[in-house]
FISEGU-73680 format. One record per residue (C-alpha): residue number from 1; z, y, x. Coordinates in steps of 0.02 Angstrom, whole numbers. Example, Ala and Ser with C-alpha at 12.3 -4.5 7.8 and 13.67 -1.06 7.14 Angstrom:
<recs>
rec num:1, Z:390, Y:-225, X:615
rec num:2, Z:357, Y:-53, X:684
</recs>
This chain:
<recs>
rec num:1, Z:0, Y:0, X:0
rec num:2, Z:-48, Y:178, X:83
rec num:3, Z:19, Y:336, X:23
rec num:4, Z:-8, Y:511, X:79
rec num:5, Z:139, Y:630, X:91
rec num:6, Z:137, Y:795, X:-7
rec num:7, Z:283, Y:889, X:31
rec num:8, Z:241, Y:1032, X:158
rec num:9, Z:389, Y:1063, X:213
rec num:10, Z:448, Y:901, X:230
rec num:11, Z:308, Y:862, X:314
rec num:12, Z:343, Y:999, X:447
rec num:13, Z:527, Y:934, X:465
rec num:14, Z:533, Y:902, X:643
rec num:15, Z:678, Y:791, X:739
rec num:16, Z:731, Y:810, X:921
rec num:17, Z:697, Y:610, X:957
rec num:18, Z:735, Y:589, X:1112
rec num:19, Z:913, Y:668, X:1092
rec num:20, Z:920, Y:523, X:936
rec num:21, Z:879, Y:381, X:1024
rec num:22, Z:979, Y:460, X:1186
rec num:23, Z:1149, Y:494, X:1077
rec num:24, Z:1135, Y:330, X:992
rec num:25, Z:1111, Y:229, X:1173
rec num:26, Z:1265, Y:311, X:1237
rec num:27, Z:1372, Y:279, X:1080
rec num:28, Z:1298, Y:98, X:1069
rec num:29, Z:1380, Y:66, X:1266
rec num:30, Z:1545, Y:153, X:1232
rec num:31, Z:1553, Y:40, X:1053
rec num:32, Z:1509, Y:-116, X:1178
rec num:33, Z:1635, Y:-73, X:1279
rec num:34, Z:1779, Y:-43, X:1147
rec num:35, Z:1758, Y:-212, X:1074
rec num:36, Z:1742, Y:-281, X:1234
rec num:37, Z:1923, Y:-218, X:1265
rec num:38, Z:2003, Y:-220, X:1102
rec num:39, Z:1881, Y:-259, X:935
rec num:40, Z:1951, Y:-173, X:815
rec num:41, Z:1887, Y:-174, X:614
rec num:42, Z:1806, Y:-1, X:644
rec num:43, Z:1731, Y:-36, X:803
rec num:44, Z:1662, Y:-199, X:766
rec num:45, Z:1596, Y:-138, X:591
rec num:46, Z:1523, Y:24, X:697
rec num:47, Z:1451, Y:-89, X:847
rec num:48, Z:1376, Y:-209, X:715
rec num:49, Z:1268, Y:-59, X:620
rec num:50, Z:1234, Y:55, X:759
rec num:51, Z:1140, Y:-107, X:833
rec num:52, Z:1029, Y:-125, X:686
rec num:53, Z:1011, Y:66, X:681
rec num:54, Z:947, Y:56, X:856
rec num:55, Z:825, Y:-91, X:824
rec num:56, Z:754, Y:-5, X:653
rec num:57, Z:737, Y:176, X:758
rec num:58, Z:663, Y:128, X:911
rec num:59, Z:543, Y:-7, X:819
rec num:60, Z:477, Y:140, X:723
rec num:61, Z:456, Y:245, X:859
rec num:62, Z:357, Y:105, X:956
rec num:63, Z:247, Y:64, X:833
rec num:64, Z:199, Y:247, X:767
rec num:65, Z:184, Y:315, X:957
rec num:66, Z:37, Y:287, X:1100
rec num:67, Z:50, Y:99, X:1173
rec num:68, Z:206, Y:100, X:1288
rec num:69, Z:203, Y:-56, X:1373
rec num:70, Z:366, Y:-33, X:1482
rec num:71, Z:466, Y:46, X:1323
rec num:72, Z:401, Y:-83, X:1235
rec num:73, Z:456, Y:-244, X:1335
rec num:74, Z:636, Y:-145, X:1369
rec num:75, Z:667, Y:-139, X:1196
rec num:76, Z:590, Y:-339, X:1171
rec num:77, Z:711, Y:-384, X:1302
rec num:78, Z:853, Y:-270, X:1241
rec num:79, Z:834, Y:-322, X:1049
rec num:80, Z:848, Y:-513, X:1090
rec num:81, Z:1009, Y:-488, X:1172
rec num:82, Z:1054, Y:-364, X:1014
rec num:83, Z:1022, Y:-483, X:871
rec num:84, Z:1148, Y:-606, X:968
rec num:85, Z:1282, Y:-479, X:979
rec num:86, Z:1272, Y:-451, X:817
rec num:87, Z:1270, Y:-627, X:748
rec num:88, Z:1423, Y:-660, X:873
rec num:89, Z:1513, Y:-489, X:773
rec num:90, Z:1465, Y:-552, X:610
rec num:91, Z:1607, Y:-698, X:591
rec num:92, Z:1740, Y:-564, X:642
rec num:93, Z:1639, Y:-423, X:532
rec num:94, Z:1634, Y:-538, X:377
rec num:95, Z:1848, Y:-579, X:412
rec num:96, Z:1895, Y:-413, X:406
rec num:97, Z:1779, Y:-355, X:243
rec num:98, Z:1858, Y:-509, X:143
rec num:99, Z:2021, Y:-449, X:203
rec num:100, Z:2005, Y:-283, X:162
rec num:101, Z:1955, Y:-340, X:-12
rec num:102, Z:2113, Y:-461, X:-37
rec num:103, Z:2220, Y:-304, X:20
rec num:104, Z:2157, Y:-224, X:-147
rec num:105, Z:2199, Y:-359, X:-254
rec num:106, Z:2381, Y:-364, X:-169
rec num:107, Z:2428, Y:-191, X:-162
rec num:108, Z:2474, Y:-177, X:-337
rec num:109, Z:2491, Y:-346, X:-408
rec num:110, Z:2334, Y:-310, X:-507
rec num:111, Z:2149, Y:-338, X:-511
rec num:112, Z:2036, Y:-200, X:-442
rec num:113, Z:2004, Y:-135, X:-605
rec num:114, Z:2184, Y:-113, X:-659
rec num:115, Z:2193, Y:-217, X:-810
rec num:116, Z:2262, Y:-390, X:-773
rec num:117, Z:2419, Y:-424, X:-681
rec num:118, Z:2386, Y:-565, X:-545
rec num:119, Z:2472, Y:-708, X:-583
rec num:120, Z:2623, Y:-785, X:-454
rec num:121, Z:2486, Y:-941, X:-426
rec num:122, Z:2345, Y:-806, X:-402
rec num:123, Z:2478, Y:-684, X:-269
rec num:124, Z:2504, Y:-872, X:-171
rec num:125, Z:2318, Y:-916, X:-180
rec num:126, Z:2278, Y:-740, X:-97
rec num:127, Z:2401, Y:-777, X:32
rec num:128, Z:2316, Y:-941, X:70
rec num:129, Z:2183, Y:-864, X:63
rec num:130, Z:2217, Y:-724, X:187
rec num:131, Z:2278, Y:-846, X:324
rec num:132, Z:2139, Y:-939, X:325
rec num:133, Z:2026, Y:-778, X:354
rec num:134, Z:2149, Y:-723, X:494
rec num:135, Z:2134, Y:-877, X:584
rec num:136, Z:1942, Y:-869, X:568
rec num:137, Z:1953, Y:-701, X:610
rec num:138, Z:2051, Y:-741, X:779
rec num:139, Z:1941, Y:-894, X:826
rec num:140, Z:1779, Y:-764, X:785
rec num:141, Z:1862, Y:-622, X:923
rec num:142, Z:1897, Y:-779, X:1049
rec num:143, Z:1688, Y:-827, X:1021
rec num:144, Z:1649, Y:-622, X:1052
rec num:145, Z:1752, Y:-588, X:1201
rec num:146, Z:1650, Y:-737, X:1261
rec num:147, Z:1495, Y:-660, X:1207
rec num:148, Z:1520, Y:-476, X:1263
rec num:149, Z:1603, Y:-575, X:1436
rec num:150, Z:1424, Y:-674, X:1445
rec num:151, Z:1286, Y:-536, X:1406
rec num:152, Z:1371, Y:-351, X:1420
rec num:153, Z:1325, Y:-309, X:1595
rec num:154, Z:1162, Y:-359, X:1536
rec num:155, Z:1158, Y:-284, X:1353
rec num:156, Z:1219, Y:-124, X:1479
rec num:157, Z:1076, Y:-128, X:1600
rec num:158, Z:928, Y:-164, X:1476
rec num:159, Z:1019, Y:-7, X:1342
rec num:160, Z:1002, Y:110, X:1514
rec num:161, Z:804, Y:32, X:1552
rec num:162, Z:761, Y:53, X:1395
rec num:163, Z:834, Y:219, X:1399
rec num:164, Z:755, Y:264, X:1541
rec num:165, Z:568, Y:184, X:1468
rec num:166, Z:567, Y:290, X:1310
rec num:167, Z:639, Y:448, X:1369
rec num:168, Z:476, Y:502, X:1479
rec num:169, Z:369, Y:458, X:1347
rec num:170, Z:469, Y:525, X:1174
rec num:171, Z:406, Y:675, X:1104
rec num:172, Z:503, Y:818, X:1073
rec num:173, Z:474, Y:828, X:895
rec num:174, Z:406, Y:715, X:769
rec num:175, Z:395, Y:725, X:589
rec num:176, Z:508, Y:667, X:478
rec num:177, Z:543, Y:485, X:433
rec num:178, Z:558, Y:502, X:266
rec num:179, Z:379, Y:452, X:227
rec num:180, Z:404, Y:290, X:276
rec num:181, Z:574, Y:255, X:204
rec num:182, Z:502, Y:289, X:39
rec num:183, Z:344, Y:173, X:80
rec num:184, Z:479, Y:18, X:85
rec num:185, Z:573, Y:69, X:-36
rec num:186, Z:392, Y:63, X:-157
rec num:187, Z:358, Y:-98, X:-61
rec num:188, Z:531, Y:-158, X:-117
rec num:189, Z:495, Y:-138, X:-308
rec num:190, Z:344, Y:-245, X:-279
rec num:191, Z:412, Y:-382, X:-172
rec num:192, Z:573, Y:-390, X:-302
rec num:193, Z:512, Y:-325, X:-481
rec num:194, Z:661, Y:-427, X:-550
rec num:195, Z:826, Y:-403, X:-449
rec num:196, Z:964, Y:-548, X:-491
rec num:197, Z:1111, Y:-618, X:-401
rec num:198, Z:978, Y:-741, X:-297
rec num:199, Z:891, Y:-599, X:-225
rec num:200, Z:1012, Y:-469, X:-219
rec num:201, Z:1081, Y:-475, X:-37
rec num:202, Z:894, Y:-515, X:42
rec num:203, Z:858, Y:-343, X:-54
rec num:204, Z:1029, Y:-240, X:22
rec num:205, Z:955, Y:-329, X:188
rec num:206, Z:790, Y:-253, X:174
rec num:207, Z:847, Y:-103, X:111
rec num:208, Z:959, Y:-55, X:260
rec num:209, Z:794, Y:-23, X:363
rec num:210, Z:738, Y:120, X:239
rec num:211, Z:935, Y:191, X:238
rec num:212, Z:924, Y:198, X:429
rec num:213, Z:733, Y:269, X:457
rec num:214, Z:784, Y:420, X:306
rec num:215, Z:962, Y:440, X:397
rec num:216, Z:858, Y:497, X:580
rec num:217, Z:787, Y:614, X:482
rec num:218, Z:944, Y:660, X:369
rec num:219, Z:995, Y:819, X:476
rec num:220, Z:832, Y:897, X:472
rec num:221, Z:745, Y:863, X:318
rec num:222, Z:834, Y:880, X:143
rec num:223, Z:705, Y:748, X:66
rec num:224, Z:773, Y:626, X:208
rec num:225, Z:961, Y:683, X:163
rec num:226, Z:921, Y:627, X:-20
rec num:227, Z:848, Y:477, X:11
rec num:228, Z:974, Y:401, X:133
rec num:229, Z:1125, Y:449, X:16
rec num:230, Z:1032, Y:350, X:-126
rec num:231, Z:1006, Y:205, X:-32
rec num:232, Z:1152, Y:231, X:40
rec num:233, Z:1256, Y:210, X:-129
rec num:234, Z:1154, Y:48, X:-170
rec num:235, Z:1190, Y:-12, X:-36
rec num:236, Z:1377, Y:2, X:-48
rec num:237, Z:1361, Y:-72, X:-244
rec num:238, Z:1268, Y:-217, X:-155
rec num:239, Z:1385, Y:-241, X:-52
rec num:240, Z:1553, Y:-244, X:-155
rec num:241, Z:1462, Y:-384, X:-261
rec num:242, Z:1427, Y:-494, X:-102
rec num:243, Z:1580, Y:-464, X:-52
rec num:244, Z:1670, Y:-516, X:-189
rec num:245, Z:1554, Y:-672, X:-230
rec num:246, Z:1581, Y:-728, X:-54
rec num:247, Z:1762, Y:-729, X:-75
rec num:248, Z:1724, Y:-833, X:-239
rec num:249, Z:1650, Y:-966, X:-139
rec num:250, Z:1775, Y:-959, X:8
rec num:251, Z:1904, Y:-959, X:-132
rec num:252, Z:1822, Y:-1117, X:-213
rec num:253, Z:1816, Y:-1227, X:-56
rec num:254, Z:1963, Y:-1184, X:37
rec num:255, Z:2101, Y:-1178, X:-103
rec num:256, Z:2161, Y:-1338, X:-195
rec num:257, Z:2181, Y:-1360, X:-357
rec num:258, Z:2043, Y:-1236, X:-375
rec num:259, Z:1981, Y:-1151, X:-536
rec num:260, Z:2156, Y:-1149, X:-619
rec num:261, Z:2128, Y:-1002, X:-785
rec num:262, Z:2271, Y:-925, X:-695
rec num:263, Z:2224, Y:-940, X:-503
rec num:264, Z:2133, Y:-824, X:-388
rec num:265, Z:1968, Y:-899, X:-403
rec num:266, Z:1937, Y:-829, X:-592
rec num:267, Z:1993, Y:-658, X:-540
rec num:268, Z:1853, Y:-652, X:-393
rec num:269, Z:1717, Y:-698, X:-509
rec num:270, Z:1756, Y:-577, X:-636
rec num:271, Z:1761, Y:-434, X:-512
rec num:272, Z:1578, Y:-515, X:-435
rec num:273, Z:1510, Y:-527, X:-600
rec num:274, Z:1560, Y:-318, X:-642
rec num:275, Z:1501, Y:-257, X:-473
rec num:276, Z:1335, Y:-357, X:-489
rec num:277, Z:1313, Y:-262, X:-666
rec num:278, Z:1355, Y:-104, X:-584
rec num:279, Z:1247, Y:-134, X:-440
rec num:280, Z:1093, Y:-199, X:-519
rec num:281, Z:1108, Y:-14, X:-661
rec num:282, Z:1111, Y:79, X:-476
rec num:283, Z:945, Y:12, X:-443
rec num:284, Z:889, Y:46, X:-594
rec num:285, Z:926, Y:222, X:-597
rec num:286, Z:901, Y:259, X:-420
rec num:287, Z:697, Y:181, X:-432
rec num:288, Z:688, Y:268, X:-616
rec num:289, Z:706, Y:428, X:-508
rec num:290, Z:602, Y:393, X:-382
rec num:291, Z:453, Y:281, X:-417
rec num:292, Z:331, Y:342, X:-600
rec num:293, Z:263, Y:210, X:-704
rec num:294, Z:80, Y:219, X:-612
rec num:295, Z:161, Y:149, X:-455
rec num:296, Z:178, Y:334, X:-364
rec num:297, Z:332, Y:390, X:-270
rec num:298, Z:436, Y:554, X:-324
rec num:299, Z:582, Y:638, X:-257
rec num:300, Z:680, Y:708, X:-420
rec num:301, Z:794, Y:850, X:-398
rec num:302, Z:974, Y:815, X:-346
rec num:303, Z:1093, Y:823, X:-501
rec num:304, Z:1214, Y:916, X:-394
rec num:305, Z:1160, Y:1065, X:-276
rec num:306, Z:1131, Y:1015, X:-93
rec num:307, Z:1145, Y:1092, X:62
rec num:308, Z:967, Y:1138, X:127
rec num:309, Z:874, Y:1262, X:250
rec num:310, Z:889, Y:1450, X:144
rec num:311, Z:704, Y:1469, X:178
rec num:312, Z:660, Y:1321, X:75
rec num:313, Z:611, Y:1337, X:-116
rec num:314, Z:702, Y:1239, X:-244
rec num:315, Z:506, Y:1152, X:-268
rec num:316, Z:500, Y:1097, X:-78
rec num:317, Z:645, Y:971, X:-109
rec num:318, Z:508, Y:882, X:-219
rec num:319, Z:434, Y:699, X:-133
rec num:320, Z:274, Y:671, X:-197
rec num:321, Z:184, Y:511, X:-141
rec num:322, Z:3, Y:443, X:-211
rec num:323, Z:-75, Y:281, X:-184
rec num:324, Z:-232, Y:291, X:-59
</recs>
């Protein structure tokens, strides 16, 4: 599917890439090194997406620039040793979500949504429940020290060639990336015209690669801003539903006895089966504001005022995107 982009002055946008892809190498190594001495929930959580960030950023850049062969086999050699970082963070990533998620049952004795008062089986079953995690999330830090031990010299050196390749070759300004964030989000509606609970998380997947391309744009570009905050949100609503349907399943294999009307397991579906409402009305709303019937792409006007540049016109916030 081709479009052509008819915003002016998003089209103009401009970003300073090289200070992106710069700022995010540096922050990567510092992550790398923070987990490597203590991985904490925020670091791992920030190490984990700043990775993916990197991959989605500097893919773009390769593929929509002149043939860099030295860039090009940095980042190859850099991104293989990136997608095994972040499968070795994703054990103690996953641990700390579900945790996180058990500490709002807990806190008050009550379901998320405030209207059922856990049961004494259901506060012991998401006790159980929470030392299991803790252990896995103990034996998943003992597998990443390992990890970070094995490869972060070289996940170091390759972040600093790759650096190095791009930085000669980057152009001072490019336009903005919201063009193509909105090109897979329209390639999105085809590829998953009827979102469910079995294609949900493959779409919050593919969806985090438009989120990150808009959010490199974000600071410069209003159109980029809006985009990135509304993928941004379904992305969230996705995520409390896999979250919650995961802990289902953990719930349903690890406690005995499971399924009891007055147990844990109950609760957890109930709260997966409300977020996955709320989540799939999200993308409803959020693609009834930006795709039309005849397959185009549109940027409506944000419901609540937003910071943009005081030269722009309330019309240049517009997105307007037509089929080639």
């Amino acid at each position: 599917m081709n479009f052509a982009f008819h915003s002016p002055k998003a089209q103009s946008a401009v970003l300073p890439l090289h200070e992106w892809h710069q700022q995010q190498l540096v922050t990567w190594r510092k992550l790398l090194a923070q987990c490597a001495r203590k991985p904490s929930r925020r670091s791992v959580h920030a190490l984990r997406s700043i990775t993916l960030r990197l991959q989605v950023g500097i893919e773009y850049f390769l593929r929509n620039r002149a043939a860099n062969s030295a860039a090009a086999r940095a980042f190859q050699q850099w991104c293989k040793n990136g997608k095994k970082l972040r499968k070795a963070l994703e054990p103690v990533r996953d641990a700390d979500v579900h945790l996180t998620r058990l500490k709002s049952l807990r806190g008050t004795g009550k379901a998320s949504e405030g209207k059922k008062k856990l049961s004494p089986r259901c506060i012991r079953e998401v006790s159980k429940l929470e030392d299991r995690l803790q252990r896995k999330r103990k034996t998943g830090i003992n597998k990443l020290r390992t990890a970070i031990d094995a490869r972060g010299k070289r996940l170091n050196r390759q972040s600093k060639e790759l650096e190095a390749a791009l930085s000669p070759h980057t152009p001072t300004k490019v336009h903005s990336t919201a063009p193509e964030a909105l090109r897979i989000f329209a390639r999105m509606a085809s590829d998953y015209p009827h979102l469910d609970a079995n294609n949900l998380h493959e779409y919050r997947k593919h969806l985090k690669q438009a989120r990150y391309l808009a959010e490199i744009s974000a600071a410069s570009d209003p159109v980029a801003k809006q985009l990135a905050a509304a993928f941004r949100r379904i992305q969230s609503a996705a995520g409390e539903w896999h979250d919650w349907q995961e802990l289902a399943n953990k719930a349903d294999r690890i406690l005995p006895n499971h399924g009891k009307e007055d147990g844990l397991i109950p609760v957890l579906e109930s709260l997966a089966k409300k977020a996955l409402h709320r989540t799939l009305s999200q993308c409803r709303r959020t693609a009834a504001r930006l795709l039309k019937n005849d397959g185009n792409v549109r940027l409506l006007p944000p419901r609540k005022p937003v910071a943009t540049d005081p030269g722009l016109q309330p019309e240049d916030t517009y997105l307007r995107a037509a089929t080639g």
